[in-house]
LOVEXBA-351416 format. One record per residue (C-alpha): residue number from 0; residue in one letter; chain; x negated, y negated, z. Coordinates in pm, whole numbers. Layout:
BEGIN
NUM:a:A:X:Y:Z .
...
END
This chain:
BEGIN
0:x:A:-3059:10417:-4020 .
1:x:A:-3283:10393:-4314 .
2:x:A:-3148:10104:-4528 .
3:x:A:-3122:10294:-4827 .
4:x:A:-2925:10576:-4680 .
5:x:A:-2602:10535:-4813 .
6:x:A:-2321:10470:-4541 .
7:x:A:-2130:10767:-4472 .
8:x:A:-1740:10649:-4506 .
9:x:A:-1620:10857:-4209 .
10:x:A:-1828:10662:-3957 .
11:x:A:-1686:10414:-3819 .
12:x:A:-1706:10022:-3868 .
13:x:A:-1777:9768:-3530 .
14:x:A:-1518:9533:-3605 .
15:x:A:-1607:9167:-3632 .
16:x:A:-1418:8924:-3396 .
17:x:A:-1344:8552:-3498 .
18:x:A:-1552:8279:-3303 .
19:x:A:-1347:8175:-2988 .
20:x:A:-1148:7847:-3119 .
21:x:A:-1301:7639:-2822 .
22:x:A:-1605:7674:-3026 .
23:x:A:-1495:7585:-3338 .
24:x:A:-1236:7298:-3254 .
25:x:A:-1283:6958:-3262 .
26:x:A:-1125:6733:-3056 .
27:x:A:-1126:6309:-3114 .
28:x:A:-1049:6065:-2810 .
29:x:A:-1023:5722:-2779 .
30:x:A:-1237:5593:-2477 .
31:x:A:-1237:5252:-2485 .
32:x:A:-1367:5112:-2760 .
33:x:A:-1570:5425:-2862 .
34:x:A:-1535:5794:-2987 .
35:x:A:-1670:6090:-2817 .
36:x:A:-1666:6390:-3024 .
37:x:A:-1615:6727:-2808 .
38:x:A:-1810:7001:-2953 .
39:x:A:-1838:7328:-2739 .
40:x:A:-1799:7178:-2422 .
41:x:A:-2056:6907:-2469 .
42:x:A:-1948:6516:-2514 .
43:x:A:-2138:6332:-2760 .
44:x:A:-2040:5912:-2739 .
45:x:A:-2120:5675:-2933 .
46:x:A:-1975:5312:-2980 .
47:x:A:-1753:5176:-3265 .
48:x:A:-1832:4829:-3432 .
49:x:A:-1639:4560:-3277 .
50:x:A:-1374:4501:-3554 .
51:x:A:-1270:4880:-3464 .
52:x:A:-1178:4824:-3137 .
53:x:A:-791:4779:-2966 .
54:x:A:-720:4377:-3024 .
55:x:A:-593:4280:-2687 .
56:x:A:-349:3995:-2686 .
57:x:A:-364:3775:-2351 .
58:x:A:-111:3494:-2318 .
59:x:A:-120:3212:-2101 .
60:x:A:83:3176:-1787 .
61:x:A:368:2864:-1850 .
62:x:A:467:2638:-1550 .
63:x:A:834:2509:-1616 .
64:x:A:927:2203:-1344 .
65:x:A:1212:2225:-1180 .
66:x:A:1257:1833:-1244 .
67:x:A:1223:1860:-1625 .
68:x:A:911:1872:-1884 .
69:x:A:699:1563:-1819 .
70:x:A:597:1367:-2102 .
71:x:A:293:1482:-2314 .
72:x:A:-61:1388:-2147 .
73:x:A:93:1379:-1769 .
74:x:A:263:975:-1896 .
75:x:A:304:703:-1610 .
76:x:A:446:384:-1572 .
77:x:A:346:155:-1332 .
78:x:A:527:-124:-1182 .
79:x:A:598:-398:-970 .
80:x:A:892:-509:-764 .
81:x:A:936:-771:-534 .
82:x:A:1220:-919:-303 .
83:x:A:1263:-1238:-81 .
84:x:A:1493:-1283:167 .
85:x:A:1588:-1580:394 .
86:x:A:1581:-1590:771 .
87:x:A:1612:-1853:1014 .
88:x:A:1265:-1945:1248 .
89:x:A:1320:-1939:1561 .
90:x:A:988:-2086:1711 .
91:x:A:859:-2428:1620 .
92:x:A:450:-2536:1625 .
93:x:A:302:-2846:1639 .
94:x:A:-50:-3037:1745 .
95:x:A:10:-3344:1979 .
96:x:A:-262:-3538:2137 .
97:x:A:-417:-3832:2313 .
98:x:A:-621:-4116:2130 .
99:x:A:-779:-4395:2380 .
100:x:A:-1044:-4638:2347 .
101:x:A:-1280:-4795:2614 .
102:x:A:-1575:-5024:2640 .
103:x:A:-1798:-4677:2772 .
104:x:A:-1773:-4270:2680 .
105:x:A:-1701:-4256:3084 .
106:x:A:-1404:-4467:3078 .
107:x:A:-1241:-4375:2760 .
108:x:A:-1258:-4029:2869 .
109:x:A:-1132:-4108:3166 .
110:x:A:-799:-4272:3011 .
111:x:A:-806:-3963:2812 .
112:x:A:-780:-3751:3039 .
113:x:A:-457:-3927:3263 .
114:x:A:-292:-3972:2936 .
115:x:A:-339:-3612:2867 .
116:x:A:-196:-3438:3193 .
117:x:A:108:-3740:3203 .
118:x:A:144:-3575:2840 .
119:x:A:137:-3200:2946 .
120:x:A:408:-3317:3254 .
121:x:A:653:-3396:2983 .
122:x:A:606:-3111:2780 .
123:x:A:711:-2890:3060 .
124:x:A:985:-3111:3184 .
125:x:A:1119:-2977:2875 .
126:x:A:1090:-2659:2926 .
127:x:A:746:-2572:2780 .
128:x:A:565:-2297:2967 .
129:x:A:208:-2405:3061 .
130:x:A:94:-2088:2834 .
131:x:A:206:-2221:2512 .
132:x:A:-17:-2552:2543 .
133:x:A:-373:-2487:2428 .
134:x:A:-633:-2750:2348 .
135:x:A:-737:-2779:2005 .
136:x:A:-972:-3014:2017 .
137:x:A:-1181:-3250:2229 .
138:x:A:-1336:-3507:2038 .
139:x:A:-1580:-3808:2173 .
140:x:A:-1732:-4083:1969 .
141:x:A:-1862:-4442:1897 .
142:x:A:-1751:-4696:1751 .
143:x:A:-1943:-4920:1553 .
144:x:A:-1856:-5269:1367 .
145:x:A:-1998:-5388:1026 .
146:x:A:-2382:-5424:1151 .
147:x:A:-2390:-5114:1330 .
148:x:A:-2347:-5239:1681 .
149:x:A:-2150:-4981:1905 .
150:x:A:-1832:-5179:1970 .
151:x:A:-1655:-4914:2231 .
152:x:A:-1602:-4569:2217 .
153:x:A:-1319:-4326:2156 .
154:x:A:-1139:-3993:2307 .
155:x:A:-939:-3761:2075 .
156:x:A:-781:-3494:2299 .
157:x:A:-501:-3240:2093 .
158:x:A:-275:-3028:2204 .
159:x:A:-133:-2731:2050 .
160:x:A:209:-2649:2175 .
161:x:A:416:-2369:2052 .
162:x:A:780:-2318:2203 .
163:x:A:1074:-2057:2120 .
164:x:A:1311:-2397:2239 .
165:x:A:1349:-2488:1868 .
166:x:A:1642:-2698:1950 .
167:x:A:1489:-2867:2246 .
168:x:A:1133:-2971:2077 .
169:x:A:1285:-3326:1910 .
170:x:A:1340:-3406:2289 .
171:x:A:999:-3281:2389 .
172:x:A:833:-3480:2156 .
173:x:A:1014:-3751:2257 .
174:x:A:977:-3705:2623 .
175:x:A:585:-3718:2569 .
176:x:A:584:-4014:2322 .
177:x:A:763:-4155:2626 .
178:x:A:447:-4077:2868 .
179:x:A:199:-4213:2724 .
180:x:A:324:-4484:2489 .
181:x:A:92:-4579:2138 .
182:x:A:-164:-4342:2208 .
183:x:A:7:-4054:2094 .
184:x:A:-49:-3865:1785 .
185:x:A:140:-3613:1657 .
186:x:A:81:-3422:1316 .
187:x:A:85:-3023:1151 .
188:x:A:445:-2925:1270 .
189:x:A:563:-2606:1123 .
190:x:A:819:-2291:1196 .
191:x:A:754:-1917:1190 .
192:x:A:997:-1626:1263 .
193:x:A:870:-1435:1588 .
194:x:A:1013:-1066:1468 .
195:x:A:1020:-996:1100 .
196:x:A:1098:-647:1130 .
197:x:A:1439:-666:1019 .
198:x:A:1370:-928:743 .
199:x:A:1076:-684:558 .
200:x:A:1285:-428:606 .
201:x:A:1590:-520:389 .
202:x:A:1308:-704:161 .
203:x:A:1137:-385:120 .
204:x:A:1453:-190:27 .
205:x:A:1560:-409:-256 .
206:x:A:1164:-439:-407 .
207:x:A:1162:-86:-430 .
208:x:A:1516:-89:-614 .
209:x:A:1407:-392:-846 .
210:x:A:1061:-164:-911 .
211:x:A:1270:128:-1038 .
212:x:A:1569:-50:-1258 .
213:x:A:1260:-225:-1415 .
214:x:A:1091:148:-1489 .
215:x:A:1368:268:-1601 .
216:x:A:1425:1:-1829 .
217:x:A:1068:31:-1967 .
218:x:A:1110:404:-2008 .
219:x:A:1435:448:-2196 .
220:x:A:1296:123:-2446 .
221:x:A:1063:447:-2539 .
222:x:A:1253:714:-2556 .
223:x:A:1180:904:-2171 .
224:x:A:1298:922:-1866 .
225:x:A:1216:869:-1532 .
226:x:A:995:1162:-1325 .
227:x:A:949:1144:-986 .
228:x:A:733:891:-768 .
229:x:A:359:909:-795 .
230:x:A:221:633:-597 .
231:x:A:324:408:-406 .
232:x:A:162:74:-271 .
233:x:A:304:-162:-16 .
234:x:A:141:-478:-107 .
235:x:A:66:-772:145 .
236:x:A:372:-953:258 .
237:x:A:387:-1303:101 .
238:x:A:519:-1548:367 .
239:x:A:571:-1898:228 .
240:x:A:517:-2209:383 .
241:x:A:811:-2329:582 .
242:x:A:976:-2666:452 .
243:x:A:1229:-2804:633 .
244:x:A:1605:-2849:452 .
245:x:A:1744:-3152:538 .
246:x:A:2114:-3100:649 .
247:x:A:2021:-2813:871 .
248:x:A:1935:-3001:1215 .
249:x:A:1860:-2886:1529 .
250:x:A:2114:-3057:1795 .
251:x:A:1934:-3305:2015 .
252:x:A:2019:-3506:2249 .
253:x:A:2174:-3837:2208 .
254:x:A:1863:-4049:2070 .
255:x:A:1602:-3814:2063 .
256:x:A:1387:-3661:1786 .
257:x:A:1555:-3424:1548 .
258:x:A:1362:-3091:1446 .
259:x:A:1479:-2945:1108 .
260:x:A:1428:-2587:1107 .
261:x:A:1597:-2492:793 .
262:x:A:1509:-2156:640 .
263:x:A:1209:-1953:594 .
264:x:A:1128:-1710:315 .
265:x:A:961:-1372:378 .
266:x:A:898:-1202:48 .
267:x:A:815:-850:-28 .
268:x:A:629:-684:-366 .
269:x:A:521:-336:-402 .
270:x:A:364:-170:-675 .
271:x:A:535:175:-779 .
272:x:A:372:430:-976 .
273:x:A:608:670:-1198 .
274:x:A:576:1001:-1376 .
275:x:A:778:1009:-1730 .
276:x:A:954:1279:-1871 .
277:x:A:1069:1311:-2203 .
END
């Protein structure tokens, strides 16, 4: 139709329809941390600055003992306890011997040695098994005056004898003090318990209570409590050196040597290692 034709009003008019809305819509969504824009069907992305995006709150996981909150920093305490307790010894040591002296080595060694087994005799007379004599020493040497000369020569021949007989050693002794007259010596007597067991046991019970009243003690002075048992560490026994008490003698026989035994410590100490709670 020629453009300058004017339109003829009783032809019809195509009708114009509205763009489909899919088109024309936008839609927003929130993909984390960016927007897409949908526009006809097509996704267009792009990434929002940092201070846009979701904050995201993460907490931290709390552990809550079932023994109570301990004491800021993980606190300890650490300390010592220690216990003695008396038994009674029941076996008896000592180091008894033979000294002679002769013009030649040969001869006093020779003495020496009768002197030595007359010795033994009596000590098992007594009732001292041939296994608890050992020789300690065997000494032989000369003699010499002023000037040098060699005057003789000597023997020392020890013993030593160990026996579970505490009450029948004063009679030993004397039995082999009997046998071989002024040449005897007789020195480093002492007394030992055979079986502790029982003794560190009750010693170790009550240094492990004296470790703890002490803790606790030192804990309440600042304001905590105990926690439970960290460490623990059994330190060496302590054993001291057996004196003899007079007024505790062993029964002898009438006239014979009397063996004190008395009592004997054996001493515990541990060192205990304790969480605090406050």
């Amino acid at each position: 139709m020629d453009e300058h034709q004017a339109e003829d009003p009783s032809q019809p008019v195509a009708a114009v329809s509205p763009a489909p809305q899919h088109v024309t819509r936008r839609r927003t969504r929130l993909i984390s941390g960016g927007v897409a824009l949908v526009i006809g069907g097509a996704a267009v992305g792009f990434a929002l600055p940092h201070a846009a995006r979701a904050a995201r709150v993460v907490h931290p996981a709390v552990l809550v003992s079932k023994t109570g909150q301990l004491a800021a920093s993980g606190a300890q305490i650490t300390v010592t306890g220690s216990a003695t307790v008396q038994g009674t010894p029941d076996t008896v040591s000592f180091t008894i011997g033979v000294h002679t002296v002769e013009s030649t080595a040969t001869a006093a060694l020779s003495d020496n040695n009768a002197e030595i087994v007359r010795l033994e005799q009596a000590l098992e007379a007594r009732g001292i098994a041939a296994t608890d004599l050992q020789t300690s020493s065997l000494d032989v040497y000369a003699n010499t005056d002023s000037s040098g000369t060699v005057t003789g020569f000597s023997v020392d021949d020890d013993l030593n004898v160990t026996t579970h007989e505490v009450s029948k050693a004063g009679e030993a002794i004397d039995t082999a003090a009997g046998a071989v007259g002024n040449d005897i010596s007789l020195y480093g007597i002492s007394f030992s318990i055979s079986n502790e067991s029982a003794l560190l046991a009750t010693a170790r019970g009550e240094a492990m209570a004296n470790a703890r009243t002490e803790a606790q003690q030192v804990a309440a002075g600042g304001g905590l409590s105990l926690g439970p048992i960290v460490k623990v560490v059994d330190e060496e026994n302590a054993q001291s050196t057996p004196y003899p008490e007079y007024g505790a003698a062993v029964p002898a026989a009438a006239g014979a040597l009397e063996i004190e035994r008395g009592t004997q410590p054996v001493t515990v100490q541990v060192s205990v290692v304790y969480g605090l709670q406050s």
